[in-house]
C-alpha positions in Angstrom: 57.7 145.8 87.2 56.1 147.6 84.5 52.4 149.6 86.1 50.4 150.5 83.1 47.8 153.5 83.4 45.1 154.9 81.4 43.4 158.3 82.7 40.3 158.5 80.5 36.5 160.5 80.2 33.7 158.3 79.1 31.2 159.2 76.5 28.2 161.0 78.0 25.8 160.1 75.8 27.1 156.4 77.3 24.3 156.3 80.0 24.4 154.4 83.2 23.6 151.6 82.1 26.6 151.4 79.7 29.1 152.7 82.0 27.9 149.8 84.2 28.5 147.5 81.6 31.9 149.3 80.6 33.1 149.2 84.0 32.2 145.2 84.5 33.9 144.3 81.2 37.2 146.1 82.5 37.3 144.6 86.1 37.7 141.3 83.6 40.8 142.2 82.1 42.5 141.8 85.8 41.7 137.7 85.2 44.1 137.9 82.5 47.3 135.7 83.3 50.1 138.2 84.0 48.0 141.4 85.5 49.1 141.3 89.2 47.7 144.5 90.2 44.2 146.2 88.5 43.0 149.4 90.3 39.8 151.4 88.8 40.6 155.0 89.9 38.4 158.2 90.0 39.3 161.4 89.9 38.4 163.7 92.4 40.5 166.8 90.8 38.7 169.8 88.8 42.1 170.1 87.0 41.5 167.1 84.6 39.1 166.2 81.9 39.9 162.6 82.9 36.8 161.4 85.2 38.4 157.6 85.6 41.8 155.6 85.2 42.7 152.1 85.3 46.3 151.3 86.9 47.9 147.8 85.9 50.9 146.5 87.2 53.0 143.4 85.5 56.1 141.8 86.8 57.7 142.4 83.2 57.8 143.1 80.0 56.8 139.8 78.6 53.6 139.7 81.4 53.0 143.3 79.4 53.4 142.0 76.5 51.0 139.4 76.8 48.4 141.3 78.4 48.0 143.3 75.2 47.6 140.2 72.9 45.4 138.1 75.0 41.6 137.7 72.8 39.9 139.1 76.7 41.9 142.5 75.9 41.6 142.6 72.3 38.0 142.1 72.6 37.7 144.7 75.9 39.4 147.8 73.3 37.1 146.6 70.6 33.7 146.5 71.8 33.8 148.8 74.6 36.9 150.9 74.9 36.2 152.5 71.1 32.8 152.6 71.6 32.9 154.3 75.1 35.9 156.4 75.4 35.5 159.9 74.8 39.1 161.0 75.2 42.3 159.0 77.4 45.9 159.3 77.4 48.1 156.3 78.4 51.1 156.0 80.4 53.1 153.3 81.4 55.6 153.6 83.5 59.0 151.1 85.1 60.7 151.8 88.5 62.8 154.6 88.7 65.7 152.9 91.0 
């Protein structure tokens, strides 16, 4: 099992009404074959910049792997993640057993 994760703050200049359409094209990507698990997270710490995170899971690497190339996920980073994103750090992470 590989969970993906990407803790991110949003653009303020972004609006609501592009964060609603930022957040709707991102609950897509969890129709992608392979994504068993998509979470959208918010953070509820003062000790992070990050305001959101999305947490992925896949059963493997090739599910991963596929994931990143599918068009719905190419097209997700390119007309709203580069737009939108502010600042985000990515993690992904395996079992540790």
């Amino acid at each position: 099992m590989i969970r993906h994760t990407v803790s991110f703050r949003l653009r303020p200049e972004l609006g609501a009404a592009g964060t609603e359409r930022f957040f709707a094209a991102a609950q897509a990507l969890s129709l992608i074959t392979g994504v068993e698990r998509f979470e959208r997270l918010r953070q509820v710490s003062a000790k992070s910049a990050f305001t959101d995170s999305f947490s992925l899971e896949f059963a493997d690497q090739d599910g991963y792997d596929a994931y990143n190339a599918d068009p719905l996920h190419v097209a997700f980073l390119r007309d709203y993640w580069a737009t939108s994103v502010a600042e985000a750090q990515e993690l992904d992470f395996v079992p540790a057993d």
